[in-house]
Biopython code that builds the backbone (N, CA, C, O; Angstrom):
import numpy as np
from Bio.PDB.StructureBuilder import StructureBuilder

atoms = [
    (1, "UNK", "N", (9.882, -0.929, 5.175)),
    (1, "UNK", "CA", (9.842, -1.531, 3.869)),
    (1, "UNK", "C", (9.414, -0.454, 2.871)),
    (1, "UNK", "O", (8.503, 0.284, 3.246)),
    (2, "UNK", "N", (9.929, -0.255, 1.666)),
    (2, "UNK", "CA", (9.924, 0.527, 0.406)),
    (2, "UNK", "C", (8.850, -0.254, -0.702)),
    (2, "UNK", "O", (8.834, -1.484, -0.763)),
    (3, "UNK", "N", (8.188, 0.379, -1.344)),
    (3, "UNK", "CA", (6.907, -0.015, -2.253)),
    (3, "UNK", "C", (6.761, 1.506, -3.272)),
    (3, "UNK", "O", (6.925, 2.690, -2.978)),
    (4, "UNK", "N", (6.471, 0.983, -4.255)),
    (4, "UNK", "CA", (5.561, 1.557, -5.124)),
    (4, "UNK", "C", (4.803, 1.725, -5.057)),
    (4, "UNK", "O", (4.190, 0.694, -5.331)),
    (5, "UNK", "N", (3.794, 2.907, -4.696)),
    (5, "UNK", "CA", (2.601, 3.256, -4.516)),
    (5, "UNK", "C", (1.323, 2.761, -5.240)),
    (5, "UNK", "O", (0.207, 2.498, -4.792)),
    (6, "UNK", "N", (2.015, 2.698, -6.967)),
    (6, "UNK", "CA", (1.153, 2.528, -7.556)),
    (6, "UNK", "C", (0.967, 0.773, -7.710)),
    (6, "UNK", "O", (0.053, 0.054, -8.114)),
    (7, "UNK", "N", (2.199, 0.552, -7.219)),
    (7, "UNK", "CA", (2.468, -0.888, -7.105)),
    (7, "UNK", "C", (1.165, -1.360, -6.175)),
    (7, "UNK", "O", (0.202, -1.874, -6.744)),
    (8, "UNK", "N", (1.160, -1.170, -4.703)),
    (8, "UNK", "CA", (0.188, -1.196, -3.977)),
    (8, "UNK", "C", (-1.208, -1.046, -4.502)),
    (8, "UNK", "O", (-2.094, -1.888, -4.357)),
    (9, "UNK", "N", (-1.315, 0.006, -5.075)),
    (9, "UNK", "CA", (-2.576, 0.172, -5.765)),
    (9, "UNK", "C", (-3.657, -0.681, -6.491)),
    (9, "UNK", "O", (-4.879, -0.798, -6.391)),
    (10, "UNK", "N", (-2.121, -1.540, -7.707)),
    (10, "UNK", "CA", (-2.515, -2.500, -8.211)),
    (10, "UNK", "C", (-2.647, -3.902, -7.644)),
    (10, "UNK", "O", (-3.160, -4.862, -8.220)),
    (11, "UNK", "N", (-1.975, -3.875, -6.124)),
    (11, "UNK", "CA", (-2.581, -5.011, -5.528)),
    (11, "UNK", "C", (-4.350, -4.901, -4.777)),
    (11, "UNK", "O", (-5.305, -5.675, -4.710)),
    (12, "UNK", "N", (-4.029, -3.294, -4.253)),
    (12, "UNK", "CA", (-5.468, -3.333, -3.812)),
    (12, "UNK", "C", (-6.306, -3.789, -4.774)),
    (12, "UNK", "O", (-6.599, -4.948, -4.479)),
    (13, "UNK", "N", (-6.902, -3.412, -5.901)),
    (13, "UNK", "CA", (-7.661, -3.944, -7.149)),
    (13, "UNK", "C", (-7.276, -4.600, -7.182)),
    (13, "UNK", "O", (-7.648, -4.621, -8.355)),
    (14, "UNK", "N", (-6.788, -5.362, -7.093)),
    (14, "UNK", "CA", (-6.835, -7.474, -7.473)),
    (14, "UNK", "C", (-7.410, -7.980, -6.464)),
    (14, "UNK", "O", (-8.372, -8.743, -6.548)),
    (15, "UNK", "N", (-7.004, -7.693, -5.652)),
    (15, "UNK", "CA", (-7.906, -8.090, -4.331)),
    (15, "UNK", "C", (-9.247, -7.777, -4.203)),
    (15, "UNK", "O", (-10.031, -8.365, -3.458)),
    (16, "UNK", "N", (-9.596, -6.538, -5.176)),
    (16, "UNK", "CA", (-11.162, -5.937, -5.213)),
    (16, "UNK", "C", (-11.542, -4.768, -4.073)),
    (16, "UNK", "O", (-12.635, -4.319, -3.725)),
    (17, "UNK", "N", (-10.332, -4.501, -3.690)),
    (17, "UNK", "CA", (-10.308, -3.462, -2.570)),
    (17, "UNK", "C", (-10.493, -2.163, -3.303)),
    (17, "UNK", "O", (-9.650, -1.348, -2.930)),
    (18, "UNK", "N", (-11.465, -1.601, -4.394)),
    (18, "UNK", "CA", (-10.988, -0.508, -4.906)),
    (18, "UNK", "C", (-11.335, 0.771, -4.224)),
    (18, "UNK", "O", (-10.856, 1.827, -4.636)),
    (19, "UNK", "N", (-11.991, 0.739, -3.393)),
    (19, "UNK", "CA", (-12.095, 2.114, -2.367)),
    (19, "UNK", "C", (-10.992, 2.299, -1.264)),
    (19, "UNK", "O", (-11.052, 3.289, -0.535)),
    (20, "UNK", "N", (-9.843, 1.244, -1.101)),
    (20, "UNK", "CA", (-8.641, 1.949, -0.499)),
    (20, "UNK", "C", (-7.618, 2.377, -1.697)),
    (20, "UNK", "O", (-6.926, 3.393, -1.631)),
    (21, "UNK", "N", (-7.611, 1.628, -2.609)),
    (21, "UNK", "CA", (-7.363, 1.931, -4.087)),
    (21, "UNK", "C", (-7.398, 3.280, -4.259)),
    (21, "UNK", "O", (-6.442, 4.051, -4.170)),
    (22, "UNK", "N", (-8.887, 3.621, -4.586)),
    (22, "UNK", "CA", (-8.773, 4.968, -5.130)),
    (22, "UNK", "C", (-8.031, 6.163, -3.481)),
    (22, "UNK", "O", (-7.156, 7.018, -3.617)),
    (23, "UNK", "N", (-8.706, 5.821, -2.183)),
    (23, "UNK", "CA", (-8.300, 6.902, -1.199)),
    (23, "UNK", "C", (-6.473, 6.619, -1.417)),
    (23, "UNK", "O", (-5.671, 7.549, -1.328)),
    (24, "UNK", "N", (-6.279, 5.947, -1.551)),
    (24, "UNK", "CA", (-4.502, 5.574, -2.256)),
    (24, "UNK", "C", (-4.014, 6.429, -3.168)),
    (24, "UNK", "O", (-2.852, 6.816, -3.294)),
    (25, "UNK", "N", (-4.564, 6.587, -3.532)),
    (25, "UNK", "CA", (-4.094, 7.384, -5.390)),
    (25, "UNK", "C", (-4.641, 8.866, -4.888)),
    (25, "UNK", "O", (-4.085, 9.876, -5.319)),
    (26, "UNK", "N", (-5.767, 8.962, -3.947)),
    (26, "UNK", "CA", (-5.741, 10.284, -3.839)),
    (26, "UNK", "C", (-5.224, 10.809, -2.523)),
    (26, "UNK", "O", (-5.595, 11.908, -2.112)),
    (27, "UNK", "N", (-4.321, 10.002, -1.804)),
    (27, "UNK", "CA", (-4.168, 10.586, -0.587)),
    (27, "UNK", "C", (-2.730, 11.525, -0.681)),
    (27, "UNK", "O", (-2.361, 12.080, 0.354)),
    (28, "UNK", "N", (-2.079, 11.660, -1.702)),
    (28, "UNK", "CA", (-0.833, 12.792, -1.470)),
    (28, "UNK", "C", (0.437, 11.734, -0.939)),
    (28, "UNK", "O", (1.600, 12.078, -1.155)),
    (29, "UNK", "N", (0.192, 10.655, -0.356)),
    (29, "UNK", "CA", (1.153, 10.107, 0.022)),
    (29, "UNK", "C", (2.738, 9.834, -1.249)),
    (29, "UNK", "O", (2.463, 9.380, -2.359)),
    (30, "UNK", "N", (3.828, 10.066, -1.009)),
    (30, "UNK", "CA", (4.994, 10.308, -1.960)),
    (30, "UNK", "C", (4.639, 8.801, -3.094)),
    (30, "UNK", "O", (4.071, 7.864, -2.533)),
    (31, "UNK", "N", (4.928, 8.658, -4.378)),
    (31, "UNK", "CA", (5.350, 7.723, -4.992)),
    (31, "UNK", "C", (5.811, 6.803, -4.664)),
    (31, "UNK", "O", (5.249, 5.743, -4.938)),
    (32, "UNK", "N", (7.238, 6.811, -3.812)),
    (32, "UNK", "CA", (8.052, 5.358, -3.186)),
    (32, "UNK", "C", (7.383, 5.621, -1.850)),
    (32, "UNK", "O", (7.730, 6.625, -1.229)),
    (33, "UNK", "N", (6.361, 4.730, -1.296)),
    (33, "UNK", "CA", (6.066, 4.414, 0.220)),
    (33, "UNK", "C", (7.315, 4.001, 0.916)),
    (33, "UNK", "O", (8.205, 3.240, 0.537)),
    (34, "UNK", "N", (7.185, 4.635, 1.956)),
    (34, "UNK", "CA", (8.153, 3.636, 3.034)),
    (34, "UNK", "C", (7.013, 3.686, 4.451)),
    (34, "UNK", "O", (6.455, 4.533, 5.149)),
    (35, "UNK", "N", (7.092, 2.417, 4.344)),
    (35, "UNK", "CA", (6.046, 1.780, 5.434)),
    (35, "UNK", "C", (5.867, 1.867, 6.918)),
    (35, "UNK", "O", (4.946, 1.481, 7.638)),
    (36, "UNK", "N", (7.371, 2.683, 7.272)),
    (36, "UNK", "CA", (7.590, 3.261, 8.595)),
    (36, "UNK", "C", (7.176, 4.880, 8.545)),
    (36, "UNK", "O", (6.410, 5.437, 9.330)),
    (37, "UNK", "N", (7.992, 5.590, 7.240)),
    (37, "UNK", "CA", (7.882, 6.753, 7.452)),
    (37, "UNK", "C", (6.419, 7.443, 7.593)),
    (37, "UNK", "O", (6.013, 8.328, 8.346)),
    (38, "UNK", "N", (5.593, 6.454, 6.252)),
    (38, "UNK", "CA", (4.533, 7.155, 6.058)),
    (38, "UNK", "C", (3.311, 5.982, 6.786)),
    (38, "UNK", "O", (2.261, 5.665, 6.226)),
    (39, "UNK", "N", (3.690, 5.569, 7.895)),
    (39, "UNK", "CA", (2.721, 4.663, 8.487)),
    (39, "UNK", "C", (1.136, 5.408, 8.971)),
    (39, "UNK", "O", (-0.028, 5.056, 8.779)),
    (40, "UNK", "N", (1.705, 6.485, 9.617)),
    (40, "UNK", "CA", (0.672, 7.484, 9.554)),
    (40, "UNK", "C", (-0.703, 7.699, 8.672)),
    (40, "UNK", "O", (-1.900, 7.531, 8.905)),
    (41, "UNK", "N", (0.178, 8.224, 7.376)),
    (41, "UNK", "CA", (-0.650, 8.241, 6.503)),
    (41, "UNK", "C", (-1.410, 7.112, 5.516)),
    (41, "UNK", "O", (-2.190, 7.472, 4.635)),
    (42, "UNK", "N", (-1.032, 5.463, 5.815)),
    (42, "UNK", "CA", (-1.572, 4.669, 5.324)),
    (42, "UNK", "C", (-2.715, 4.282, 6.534)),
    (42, "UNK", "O", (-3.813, 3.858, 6.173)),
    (43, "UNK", "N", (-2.517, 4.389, 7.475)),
    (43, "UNK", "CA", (-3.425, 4.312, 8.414)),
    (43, "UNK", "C", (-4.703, 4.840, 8.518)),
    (43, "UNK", "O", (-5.794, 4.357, 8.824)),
    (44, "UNK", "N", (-4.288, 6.024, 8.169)),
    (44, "UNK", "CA", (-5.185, 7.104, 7.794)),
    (44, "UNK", "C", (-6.389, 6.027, 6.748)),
    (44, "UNK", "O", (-7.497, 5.608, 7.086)),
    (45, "UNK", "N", (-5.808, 5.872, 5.714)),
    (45, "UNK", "CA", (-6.828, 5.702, 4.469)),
    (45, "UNK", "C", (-6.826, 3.718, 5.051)),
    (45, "UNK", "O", (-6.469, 2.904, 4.199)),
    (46, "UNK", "N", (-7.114, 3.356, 6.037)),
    (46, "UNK", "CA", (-7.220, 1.715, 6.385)),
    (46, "UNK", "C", (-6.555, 1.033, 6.172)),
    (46, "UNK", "O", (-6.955, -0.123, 6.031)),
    (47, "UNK", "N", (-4.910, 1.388, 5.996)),
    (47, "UNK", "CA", (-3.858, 0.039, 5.979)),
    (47, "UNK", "C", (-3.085, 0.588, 7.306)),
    (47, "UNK", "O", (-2.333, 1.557, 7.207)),
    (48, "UNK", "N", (-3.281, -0.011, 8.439)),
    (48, "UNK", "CA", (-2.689, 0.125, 9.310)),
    (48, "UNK", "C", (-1.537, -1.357, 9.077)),
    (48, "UNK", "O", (-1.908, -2.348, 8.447)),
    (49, "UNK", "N", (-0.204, -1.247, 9.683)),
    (49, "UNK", "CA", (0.428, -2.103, 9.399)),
    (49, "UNK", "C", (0.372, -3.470, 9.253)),
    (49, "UNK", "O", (0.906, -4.055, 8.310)),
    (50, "UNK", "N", (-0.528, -4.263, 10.538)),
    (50, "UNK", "CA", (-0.675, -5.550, 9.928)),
    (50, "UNK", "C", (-1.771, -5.666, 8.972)),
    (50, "UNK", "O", (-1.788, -6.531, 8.096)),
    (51, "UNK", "N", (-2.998, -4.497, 9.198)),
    (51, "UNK", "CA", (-3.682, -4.988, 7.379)),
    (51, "UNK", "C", (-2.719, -4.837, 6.048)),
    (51, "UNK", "O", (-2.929, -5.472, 5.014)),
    (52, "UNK", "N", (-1.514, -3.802, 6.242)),
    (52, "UNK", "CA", (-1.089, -3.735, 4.676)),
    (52, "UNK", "C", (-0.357, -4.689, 4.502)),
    (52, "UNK", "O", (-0.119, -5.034, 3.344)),
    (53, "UNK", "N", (0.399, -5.619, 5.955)),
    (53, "UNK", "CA", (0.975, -6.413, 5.553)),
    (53, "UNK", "C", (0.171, -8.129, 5.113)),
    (53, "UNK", "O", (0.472, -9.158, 4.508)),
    (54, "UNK", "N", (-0.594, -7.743, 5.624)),
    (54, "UNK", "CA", (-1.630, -9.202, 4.896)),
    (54, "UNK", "C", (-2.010, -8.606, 3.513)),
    (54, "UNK", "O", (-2.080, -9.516, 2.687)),
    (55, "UNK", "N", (-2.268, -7.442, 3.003)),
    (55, "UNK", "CA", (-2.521, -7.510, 2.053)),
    (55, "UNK", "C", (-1.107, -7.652, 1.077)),
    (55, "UNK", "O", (-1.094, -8.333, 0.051)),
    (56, "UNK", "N", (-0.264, -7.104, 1.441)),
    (56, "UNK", "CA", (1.177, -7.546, 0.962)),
    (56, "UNK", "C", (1.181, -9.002, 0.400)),
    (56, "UNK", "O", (0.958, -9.359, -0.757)),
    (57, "UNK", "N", (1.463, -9.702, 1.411)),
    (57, "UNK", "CA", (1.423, -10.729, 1.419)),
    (57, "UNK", "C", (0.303, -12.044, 0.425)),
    (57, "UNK", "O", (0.640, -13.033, -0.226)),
    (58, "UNK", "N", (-1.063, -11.451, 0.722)),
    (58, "UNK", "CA", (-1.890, -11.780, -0.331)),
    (58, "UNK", "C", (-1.444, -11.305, -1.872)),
    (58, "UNK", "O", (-1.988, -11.933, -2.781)),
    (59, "UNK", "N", (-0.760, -10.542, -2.143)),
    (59, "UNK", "CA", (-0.956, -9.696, -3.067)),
    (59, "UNK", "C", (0.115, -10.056, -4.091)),
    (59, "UNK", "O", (-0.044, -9.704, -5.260)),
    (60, "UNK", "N", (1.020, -10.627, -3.778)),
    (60, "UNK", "CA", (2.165, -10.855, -4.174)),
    (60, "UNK", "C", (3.299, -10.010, -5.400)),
    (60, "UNK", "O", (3.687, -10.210, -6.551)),
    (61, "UNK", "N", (3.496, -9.002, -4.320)),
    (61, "UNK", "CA", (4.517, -8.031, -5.187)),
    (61, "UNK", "C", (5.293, -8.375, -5.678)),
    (61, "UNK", "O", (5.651, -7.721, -6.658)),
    (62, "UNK", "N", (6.107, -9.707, -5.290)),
    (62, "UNK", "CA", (7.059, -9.989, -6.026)),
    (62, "UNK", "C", (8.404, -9.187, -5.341)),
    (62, "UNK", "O", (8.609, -8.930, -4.154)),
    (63, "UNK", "N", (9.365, -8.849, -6.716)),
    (63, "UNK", "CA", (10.661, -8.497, -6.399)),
    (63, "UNK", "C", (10.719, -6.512, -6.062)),
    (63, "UNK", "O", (11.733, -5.829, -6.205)),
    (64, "UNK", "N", (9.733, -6.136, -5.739)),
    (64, "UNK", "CA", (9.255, -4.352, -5.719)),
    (64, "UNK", "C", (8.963, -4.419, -4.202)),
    (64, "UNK", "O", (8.223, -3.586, -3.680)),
    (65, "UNK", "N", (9.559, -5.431, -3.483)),
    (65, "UNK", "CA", (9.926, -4.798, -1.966)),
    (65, "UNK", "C", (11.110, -5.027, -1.931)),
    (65, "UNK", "O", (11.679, -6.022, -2.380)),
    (66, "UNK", "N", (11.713, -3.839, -1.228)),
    (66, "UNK", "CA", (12.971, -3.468, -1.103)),
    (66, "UNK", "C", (12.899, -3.459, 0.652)),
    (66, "UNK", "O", (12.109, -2.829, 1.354)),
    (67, "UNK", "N", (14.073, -4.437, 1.106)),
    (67, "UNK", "CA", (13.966, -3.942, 2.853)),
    (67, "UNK", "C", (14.551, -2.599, 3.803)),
    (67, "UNK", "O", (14.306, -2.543, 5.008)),
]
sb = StructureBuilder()
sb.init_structure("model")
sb.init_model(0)
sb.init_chain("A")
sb.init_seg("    ")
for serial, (resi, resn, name, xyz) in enumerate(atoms, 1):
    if name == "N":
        sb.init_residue(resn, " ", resi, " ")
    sb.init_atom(name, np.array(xyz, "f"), 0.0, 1.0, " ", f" {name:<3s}", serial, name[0])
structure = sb.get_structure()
């Protein structure tokens, strides 16, 4: 799955998550996430796949997931 980084970002802060927030914004990871490629590196900073996908899901991106 494809995301906006900063998109993500702004779900972490709504949720009140702002310390994966900020390791988000500072981890180097590309602008457009892709959730396979860079699984690695979200892992890294505490979204391993089923946390990012509950937070997904909580978060409600709307039409900015692309499959």
């Amino acid at each position: 799955m494809k995301l906006a980084r900063q998109e993500l970002v702004r779900v972490l802060r709504t949720e009140g998550d702002n310390d994966t927030a900020e390791k988000l914004e500072g981890s180097g990871l590309p602008e457009e996430l892709d959730t396979d490629r860079d699984a690695e590196g979200l892992a890294a900073i505490g979204l391993d796949r089923t946390t990012l996908m509950a937070k997904l899901a909580g978060g409600s991106l709307g039409t900015t997931l692309t499959p």
